[in-house]
C-alpha positions in Angstrom: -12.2 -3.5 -58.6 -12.9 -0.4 -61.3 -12.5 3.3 -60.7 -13.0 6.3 -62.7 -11.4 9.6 -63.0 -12.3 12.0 -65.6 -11.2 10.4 -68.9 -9.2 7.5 -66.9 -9.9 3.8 -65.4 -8.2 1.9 -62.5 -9.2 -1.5 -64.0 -6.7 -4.2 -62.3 -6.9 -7.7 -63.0 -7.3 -10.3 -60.2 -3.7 -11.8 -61.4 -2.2 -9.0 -61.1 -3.3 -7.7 -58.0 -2.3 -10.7 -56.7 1.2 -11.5 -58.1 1.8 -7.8 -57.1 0.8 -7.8 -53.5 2.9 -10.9 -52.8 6.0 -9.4 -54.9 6.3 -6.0 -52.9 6.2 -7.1 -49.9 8.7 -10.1 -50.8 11.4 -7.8 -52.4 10.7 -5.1 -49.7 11.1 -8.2 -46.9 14.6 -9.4 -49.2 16.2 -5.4 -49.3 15.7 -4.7 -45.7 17.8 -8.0 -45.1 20.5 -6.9 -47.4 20.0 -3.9 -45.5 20.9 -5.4 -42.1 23.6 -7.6 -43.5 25.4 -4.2 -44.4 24.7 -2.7 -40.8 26.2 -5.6 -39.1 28.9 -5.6 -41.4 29.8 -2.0 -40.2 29.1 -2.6 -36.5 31.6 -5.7 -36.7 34.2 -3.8 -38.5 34.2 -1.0 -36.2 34.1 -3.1 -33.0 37.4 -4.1 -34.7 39.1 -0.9 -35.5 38.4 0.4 -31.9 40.1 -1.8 -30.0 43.3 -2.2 -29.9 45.4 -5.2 -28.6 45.9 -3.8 -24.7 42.5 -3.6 -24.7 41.8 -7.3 -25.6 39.3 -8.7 -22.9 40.4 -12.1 -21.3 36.6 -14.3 -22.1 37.9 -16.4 -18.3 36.9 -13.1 -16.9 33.9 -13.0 -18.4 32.4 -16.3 -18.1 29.1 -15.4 -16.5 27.9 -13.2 -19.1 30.0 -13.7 -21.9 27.6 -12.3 -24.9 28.5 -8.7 -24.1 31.5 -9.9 -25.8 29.8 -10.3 -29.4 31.8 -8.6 -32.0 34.8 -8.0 -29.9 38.2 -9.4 -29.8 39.3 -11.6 -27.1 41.8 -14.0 -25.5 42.0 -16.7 -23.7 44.0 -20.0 -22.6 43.4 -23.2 -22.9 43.5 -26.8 -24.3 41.8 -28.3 -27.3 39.6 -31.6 -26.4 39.1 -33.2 -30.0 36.5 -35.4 -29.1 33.4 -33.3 -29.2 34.8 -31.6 -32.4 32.8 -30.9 -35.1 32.9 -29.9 -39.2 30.7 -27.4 -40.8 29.3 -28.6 -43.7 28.6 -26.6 -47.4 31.6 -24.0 -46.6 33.1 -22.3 -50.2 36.6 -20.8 -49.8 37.6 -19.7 -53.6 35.0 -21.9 -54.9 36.2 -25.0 -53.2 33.9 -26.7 -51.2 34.8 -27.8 -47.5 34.1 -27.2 -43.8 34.8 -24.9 -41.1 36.3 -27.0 -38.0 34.6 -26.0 -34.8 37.1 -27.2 -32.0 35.6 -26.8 -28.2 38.8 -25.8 -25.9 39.1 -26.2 -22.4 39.2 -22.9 -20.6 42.4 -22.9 -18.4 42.0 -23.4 -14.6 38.0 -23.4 -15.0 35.4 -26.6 -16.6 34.2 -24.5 -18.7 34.7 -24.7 -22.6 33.9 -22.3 -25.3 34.2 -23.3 -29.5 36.7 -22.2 -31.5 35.9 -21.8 -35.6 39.7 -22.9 -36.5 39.1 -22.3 -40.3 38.3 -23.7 -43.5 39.8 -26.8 -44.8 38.9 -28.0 -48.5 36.5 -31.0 -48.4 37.3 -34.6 -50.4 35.8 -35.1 -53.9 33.8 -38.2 -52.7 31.9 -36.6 -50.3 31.6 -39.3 -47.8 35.6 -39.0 -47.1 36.4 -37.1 -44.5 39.3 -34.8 -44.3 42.4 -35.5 -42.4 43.6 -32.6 -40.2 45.7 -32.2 -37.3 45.0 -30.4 -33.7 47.9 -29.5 -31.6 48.3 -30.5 -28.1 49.1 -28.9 -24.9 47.9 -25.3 -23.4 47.1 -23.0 -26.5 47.0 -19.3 -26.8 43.4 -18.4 -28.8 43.3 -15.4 -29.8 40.4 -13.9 -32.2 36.6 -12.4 -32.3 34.0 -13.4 -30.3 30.0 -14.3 -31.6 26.8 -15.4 -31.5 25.8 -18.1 -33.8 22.3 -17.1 -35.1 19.3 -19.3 -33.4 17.5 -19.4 -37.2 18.5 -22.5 -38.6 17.3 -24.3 -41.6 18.0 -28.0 -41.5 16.4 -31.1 -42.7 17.8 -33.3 -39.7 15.5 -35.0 -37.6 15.3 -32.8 -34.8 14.6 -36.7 -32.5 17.3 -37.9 -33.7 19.7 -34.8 -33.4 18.7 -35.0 -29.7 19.2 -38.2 -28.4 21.6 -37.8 -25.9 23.2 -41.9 -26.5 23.6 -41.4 -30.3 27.3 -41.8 -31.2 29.3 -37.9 -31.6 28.2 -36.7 -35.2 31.3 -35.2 -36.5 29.6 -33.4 -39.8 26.8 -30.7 -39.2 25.0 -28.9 -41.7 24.8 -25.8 -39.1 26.4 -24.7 -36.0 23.3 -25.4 -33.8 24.4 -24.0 -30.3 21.2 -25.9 -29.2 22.2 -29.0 -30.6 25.3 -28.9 -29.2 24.5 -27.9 -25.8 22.5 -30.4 -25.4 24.5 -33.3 -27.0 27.5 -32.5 -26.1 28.5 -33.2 -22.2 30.5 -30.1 -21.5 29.7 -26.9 -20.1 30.0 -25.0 -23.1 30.3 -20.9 -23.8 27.3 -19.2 -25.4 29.8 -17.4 -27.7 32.1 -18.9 -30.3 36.0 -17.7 -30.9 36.5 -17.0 -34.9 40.5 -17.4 -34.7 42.5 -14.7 -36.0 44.0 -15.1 -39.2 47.5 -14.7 -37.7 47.3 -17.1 -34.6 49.3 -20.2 -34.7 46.8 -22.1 -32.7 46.0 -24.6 -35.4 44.2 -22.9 -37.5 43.7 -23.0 -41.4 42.0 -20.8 -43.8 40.5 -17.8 -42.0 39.4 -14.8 -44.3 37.5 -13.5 -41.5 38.0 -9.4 -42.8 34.9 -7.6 -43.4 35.8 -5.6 -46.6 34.7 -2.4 -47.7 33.6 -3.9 -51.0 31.8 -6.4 -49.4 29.5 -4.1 -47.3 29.3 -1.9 -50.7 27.9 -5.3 -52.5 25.1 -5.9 -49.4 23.8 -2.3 -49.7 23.7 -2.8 -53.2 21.6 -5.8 -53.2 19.4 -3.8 -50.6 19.2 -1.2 -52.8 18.2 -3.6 -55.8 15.3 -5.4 -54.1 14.0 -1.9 -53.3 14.3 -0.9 -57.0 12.2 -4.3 -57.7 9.6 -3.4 -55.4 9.3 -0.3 -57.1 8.8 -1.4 -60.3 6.9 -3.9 -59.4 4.3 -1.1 -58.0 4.7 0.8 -61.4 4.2 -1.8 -64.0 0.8 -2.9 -61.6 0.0 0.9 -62.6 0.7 1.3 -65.6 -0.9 -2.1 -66.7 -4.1 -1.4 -64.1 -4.8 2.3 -65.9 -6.4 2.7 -68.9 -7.8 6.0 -71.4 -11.3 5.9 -71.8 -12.2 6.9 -75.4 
C-alpha cells in the first residue's frame, strides 16, 4: 500500500500494518475493561452507601427472584451444612496465598440454600495440605452483600469429569462455577452468593470486601493507560509509515 501527497509518502510495511492492527484493537479491548471494572466499582460502592441497615432486605423474601438483589446488602437466617462446602483456590490476602471458603447455609424454615463467601484463610506451604478451619453450629445470623458470580470462567478442568454427578465432593475449586455447583451439588441452591460482612460473627475470617477510592482511581488509571497505548501505537505506525520525498 503507497500513497502520495505533494512532497510526502504513506509507505507502510506489511509488519507493521499488521502488528499495529492487532495492537489497537487489543489495548482498546484491555482499557474499556479497566474501564468497566471502575464502573462496577462505583455502582457497588454506592448500592452500599444508600442503604442503610433498616433497609436491609431479608433474601427468604426474595427467593423467587433473588438477582434483583446483586450489589445489595442483605440478611438472612439459617444453618451452615459443611458437607457441600467448598475452597477457592489462588486467593492473595497481603501476598499470602490461600482460599476463600464458600459455605452453602440452609435458609431457615425453607429447602432452599444460598453460598456464603466466609473469607480468606491462608493456604499451607505444601500445597496438597489442606487448611484446618472451623464452622459453627446451630441457627446463624448472615449478614453481608449479595452477587452474581460471573458465568466467564477460565479453567483447565475437565468439564466430564467436573460433571459427573457420582464423583466424590471436590472440596478445592479453581473457580466458583455456579454451574458446576448446581449441578453437582444435590441442593436447591440460590443464584446469588452472600459476601459476609467484615463485622459478622458468623464464622467468618479475612473479609476486606471495601471498595476503596484508590482502588477505583487505580482501574481508571489502567483504563486510561491502555488507551494512551493504543494511541501511540497509531502514531509510531505514522510516523514510521510517512516518509519526505527528496
Amino acid at each position: 500500500m503507497q500513497f502520495r501527497f505533494l512532497n510526502v509518502e504513506f509507505k507502510p510495511t506489511l509488519l507493521g500494518t499488521l502488528i499495529t492492527l492487532i495492537c489497537i484493537p487489543t489495548f482498546i479491548k484491555l482499557g474499556y475493561w479497566q474501564y468497566e471494572k471502575a464502573l462496577l466499582k462505583q455502582k457497588i460502592q454506592a448500592n452500599f452507601e444508600k442503604v442503610s441497615a433498616s433497609q436491609t432486605p431479608n433474601l427468604k423474601d426474595y427467593l423467587l427472584n433473588s438477582e434483583i438483589l446483586e450489589f445489595k446488602k442483605v440478611e438472612v437466617r439459617g444453618n451452615y451444612d459443611v458437607k457441600y462446602q467448598i475452597l477457592i483456590d489462588n486467593k492473595v490476602e497481603n501476598s499470602l496465598a490461600g482460599y476463600h471458603v464458600i459455605t452453602p447455609l440452609k435458609i431457615q424454615n425453607t429447602d432452599r440454600y444460598v453460598l456464603v463467601n466466609r473469607g480468606w484463610i491462608q493456604g499451607s506451604k505444601a500445597r496438597a495440605d489442606i487448611p484446618v478451619y472451623d464452622t459453627p453450629q446451630g441457627e446463624q445470623e448472615i449478614k453481608g452483600m449479595a452477587w452474581l458470580p460471573t458465568n466467564k470462567i477460565f479453567s483447565l478442568e475437565d468439564k466430564t469429569v467436573r460433571l459427573a454427578a457420582n464423583a466424590p465432593w471436590q472440596l478445592v475449586w479453581q473457580n466458583l462455577d455456579m454451574q458446576k455447583y448446581v449441578q453437582t451439588a444435590p441442593i436447591k441452591i440460590l443464584p446469588v452468593i452472600i459476601k459476609l460482612n467484615s463485622d459478622s460473627p458468623a464464622g467468618g475470617f479475612v473479609r476486606n470486601w471495601e471498595m476503596s477510592a484508590d482502588r477505583i482511581v487505580t482501574h481508571l488509571g489502567y483504563a486510561y493507560q491502555w488507551f494512551g497505548f493504543a494511541f501511540a501505537a497509531l502514531a509510531i505506525y505514522l510516523y514510521l509509515s510517512f516518509k519526505k520525498i527528496n
